[in-house]
DRENPAFI-894997 format. One record per residue (C-alpha): x, y, z; residue in one letter. Coordinates in pm, whole numbers, padded with zeros to 5 digits, always signed. Example, Ala and Ser with C-alpha at 12.3 -4.5 7.8 and 13.67 -1.06 7.14 Angstrom:
# DRENPAFI-894997
+01230-00450+00780A
+01367-00106+00714S
***
This chain:
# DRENPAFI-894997
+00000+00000+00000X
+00130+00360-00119X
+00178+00611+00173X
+00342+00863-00002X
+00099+01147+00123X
+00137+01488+00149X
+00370+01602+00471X
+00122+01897+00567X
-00106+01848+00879X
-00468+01739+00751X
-00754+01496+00759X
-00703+01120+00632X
-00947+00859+00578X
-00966+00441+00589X
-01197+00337+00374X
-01356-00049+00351X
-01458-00161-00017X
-01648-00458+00139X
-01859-00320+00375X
-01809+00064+00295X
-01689+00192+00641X
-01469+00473+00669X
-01278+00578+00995X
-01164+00945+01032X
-00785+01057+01161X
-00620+01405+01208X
-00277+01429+01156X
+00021+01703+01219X
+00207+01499+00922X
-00039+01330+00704X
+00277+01091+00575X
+00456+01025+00907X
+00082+00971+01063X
-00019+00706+00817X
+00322+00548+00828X
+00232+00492+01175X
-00100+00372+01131X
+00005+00072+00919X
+00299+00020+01093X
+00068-00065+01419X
-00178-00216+01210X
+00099-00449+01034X
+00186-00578+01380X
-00199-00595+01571X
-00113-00302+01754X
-00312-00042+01632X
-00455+00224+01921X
-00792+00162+01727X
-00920-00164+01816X
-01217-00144+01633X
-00976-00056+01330X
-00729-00345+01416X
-01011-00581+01405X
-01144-00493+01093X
-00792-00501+00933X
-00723-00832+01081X
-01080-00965+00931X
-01085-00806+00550X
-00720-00772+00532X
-00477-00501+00410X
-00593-00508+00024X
-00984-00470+00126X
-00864-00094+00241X
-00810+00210+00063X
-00649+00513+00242X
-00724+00886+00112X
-00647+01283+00241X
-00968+01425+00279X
-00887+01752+00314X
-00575+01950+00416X
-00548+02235+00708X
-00398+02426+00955X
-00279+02240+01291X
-00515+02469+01504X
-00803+02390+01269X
-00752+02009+01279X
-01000+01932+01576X
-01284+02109+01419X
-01218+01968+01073X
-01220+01610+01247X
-01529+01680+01389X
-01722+01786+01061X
-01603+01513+00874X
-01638+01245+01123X
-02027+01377+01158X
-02092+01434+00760X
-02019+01087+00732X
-02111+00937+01028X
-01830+00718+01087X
-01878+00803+01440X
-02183+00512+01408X
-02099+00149+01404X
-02337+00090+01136X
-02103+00399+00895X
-01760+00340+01054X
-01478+00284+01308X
-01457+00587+01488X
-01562+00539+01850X
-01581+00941+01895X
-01648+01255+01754X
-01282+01290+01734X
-01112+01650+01803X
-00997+01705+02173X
-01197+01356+02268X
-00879+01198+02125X
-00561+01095+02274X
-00425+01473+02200X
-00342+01610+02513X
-00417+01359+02789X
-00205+01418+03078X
-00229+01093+03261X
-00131+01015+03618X
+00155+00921+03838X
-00027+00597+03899X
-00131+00559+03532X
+00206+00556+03435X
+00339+00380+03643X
+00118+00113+03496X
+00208+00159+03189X
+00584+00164+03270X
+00555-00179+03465X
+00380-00325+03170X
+00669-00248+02931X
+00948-00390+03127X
+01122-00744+02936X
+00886-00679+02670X
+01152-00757+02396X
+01203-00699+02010X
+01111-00942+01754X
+01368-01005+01483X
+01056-00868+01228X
+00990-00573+01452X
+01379-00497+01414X
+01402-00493+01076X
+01081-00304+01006X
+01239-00005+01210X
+01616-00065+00989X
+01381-00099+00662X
+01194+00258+00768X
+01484+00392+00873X
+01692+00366+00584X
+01747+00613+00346X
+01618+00862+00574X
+01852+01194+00607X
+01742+01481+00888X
+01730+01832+00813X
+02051+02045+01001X
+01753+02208+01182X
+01608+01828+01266X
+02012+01715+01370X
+02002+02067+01560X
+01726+01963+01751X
+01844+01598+01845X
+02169+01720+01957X
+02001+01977+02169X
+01773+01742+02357X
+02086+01499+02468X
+02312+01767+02567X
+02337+01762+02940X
+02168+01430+02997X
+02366+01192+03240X
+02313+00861+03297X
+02336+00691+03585X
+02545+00365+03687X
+02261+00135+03674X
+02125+00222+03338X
+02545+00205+03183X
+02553-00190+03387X
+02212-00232+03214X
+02348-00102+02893X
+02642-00333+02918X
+02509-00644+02990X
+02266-00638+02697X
+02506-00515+02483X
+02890-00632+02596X
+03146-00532+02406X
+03257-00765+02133X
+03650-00807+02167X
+03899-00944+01947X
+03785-01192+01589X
+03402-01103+01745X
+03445-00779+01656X
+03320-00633+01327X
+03664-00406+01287X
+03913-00717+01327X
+04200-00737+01115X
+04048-00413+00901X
+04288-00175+00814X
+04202+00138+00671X
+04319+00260+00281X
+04588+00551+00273X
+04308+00738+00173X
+04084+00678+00475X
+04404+00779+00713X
+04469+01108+00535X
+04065+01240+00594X
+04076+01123+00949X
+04422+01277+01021X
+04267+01611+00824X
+03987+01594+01000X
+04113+01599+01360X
+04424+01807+01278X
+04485+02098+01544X
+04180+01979+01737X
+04239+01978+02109X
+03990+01948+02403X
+03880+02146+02683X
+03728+01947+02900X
+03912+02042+03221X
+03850+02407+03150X
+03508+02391+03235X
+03346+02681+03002X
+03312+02534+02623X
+03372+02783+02361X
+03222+02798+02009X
+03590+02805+01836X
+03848+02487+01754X
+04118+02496+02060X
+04001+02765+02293X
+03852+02730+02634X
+03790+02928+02915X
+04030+02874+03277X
+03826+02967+03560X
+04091+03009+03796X
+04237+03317+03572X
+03971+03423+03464X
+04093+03398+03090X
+04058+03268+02770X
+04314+02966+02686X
+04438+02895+02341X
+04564+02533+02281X
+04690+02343+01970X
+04752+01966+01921X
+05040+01833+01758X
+05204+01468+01670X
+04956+01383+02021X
+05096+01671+02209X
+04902+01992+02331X
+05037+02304+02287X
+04971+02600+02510X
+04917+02981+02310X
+04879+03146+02628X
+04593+03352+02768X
+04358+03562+02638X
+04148+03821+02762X
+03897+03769+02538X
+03749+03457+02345X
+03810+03599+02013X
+04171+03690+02061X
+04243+03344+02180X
+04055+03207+01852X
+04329+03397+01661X
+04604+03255+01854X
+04490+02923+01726X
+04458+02990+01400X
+04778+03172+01387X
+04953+02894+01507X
+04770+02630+01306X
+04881+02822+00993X
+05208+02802+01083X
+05168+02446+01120X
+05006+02341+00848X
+04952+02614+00608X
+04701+02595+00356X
+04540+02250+00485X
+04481+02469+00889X
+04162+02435+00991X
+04088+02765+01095X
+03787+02920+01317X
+03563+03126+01121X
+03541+03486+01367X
+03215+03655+01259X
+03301+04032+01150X
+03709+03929+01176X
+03931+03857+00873X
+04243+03676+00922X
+04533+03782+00832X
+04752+03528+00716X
+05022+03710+00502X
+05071+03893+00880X
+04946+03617+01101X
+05241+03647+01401X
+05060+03976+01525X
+04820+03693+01705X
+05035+03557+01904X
+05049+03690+02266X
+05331+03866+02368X
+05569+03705+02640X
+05622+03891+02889X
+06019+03937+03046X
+06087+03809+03401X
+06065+04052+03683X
+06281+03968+03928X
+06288+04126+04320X
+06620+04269+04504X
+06433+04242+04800X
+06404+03954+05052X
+06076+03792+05068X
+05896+03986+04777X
+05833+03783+04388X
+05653+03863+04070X
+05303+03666+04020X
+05297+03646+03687X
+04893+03550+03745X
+04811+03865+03951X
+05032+04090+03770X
+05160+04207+04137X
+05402+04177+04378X
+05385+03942+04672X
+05532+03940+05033X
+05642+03631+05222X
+05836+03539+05575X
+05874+03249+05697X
+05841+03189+06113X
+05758+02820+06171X
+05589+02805+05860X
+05553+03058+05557X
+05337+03403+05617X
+05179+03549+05311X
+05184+03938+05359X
+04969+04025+05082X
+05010+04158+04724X
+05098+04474+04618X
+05166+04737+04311X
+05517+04797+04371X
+05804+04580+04470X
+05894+04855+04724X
+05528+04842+04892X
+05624+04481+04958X
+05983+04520+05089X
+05806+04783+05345X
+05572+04522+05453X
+05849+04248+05482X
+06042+04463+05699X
+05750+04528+05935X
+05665+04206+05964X
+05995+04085+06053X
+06046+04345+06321X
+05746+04257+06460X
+05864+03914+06487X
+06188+03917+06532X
+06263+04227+06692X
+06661+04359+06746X
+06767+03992+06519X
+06535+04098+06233X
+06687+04123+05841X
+06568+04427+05732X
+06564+04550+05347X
+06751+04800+05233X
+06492+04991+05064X
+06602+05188+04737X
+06465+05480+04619X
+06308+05482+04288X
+06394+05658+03991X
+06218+05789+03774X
+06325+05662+03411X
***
């Protein structure tokens, strides 16, 4: 039997030659809908059961299936309604429906704790015939989803975790096949097949342990800086760019340094509104900075902070705080040490500064 309907939302109909009786369906998709139908039908499992009865009696090539009339989703219910009345399919003696159809259907039921619980406990072991299987692979085939449709999919797994009992469960009805069991054994993969996958996963790096994901190839966000990181893999190495204020300038650090590593063949992030430059492409790169180095006892350059720190140590080390100036720290060194150490205390000589 043909179901290759329109997709719009619409009314269909069954329709008996033997005994003339017609039952009456809405549908958001009249094709997906009526793929459904005979799906359930196919296997006695129709929601109908006065349907699924009459199917099983006359048999599939007794019925004829037709689009009645197409609509608009919101209008559905009160098309279903007309039709089902004008020609009273809603009687036994006319046809199958057991309703007048519209919001009397199964649209929009919200059933109970209880209820579904029932229905949960009734689905557990139920398992999968071999036909079953490969009516789902034999409907499935063939069948490519829309970006917008993959969009969607990948949208309503993100986040989801599942828990140890459901991975066990997973396992031990489907344990790994190992060694000659294994479809993969003794395949090797054409020259070809290695250079797409090594294109394909050149320069890629992960940021899992960064914690914030970013939208661009090798960039991630380090929470205890507070910056953007740039990254770049290499021969199974990661590379580190440095840190970025910004997510875009550590983008640009990455492709800077994939370009330099691979010229032409870089995959590089595509920055809306931002050109890359790649006859110029060092100006990316961040600039090291030189090491600062202290005179003073006790006070270091954090490279982090972008300050100067204070330490003594008295049975332990002291942390004196951070300051702007090396000489702000040397200050607070000295008083600290006084105040433990009194008349024995090392004091710093503290320099005056110059102005350059």
């Amino acid at each position: 039997m043909n179901v290759d309907f329109s997709k719009n939302s619409g009314i269909y109909c069954f329709y008996n030659f033997i005994n003339r009786k017609r039952y009456i369906g809405q549908a958001k998709s009249i094709r997906v809908r009526l793929k459904e139908h005979l799906f359930d039908l196919r296997r006695n499992q129709d929601l109908s059961n006065v349907l699924q009865n009459a199917w099983n009696k006359y048999e599939e090539e007794n019925f004829h299936i037709s689009i009645i009339e197409e609509c608009a989703i919101e209008d559905l219910d009160e098309r279903e309604i007309f039709w089902i009345k004008e020609l009273h399919s809603h009687v036994s003696e006319w046809g199958y429906n057991i309703a007048y159809g519209g919001a009397s259907g199964n649209r929009g039921i919200k059933r109970s704790d209880e209820t579904k619980a029932k229905i949960s406990a009734s689905k557990k072991g139920e398992k999968r015939t071999k036909e079953f299987c490969d009516e789902i692979s034999k409907r499935m085939k063939g069948w490519n989803p829309t970006e917008e449709t993959r969009y969607k999919m990948s949208q309503s797994h993100m986040g989801i975790k599942y828990a140890k009992e459901s991975w066990e469960k997973r396992l031990a009805a489907y344990p790994p096949k190992r060694g000659e069991e294994n479809p993969n054994y003794g395949r090797r993969n054409t020259e070809k097949t290695k250079n797409q996958m090594s294109k394909s996963a050149r320069g890629h790096t992960r940021n899992k342990k960064d914690g914030i994901s970013s939208q661009y190839i090798g960039v991630g966000f380090c929470k205890s800086l507070s910056k953007w990181r740039a990254r770049i893999c290499l021969n199974g190495k990661s590379i580190a760019l440095g840190n970025f204020n910004n997510e875009i300038d550590a983008a640009l650090a990455y492709n800077a340094k994939s370009f330099e590593l691979f010229g032409e063949e870089a995959i590089l992030n595509e920055i809306e509104g931002v050109i890359f430059d790649k006859e110029n492409y060092e100006q990316y790169f961040v600039v090291k900075q030189e090491k600062m180095y202290s005179q003073y006892k006790g006070v270091t350059f954090n490279k982090r902070s972008g300050k100067w720190t204070a330490v003594i140590y008295n049975n332990g080390k002291i942390h004196l705080g951070t300051f702007d100036s090396a000489t702000d720290a040397a200050i607070a060194y000295n008083k600290k040490s006084i105040e433990l150490f009194g008349e024995n205390a090392f004091l710093n000589i503290i320099l005056e500064e110059t102005e350059e």
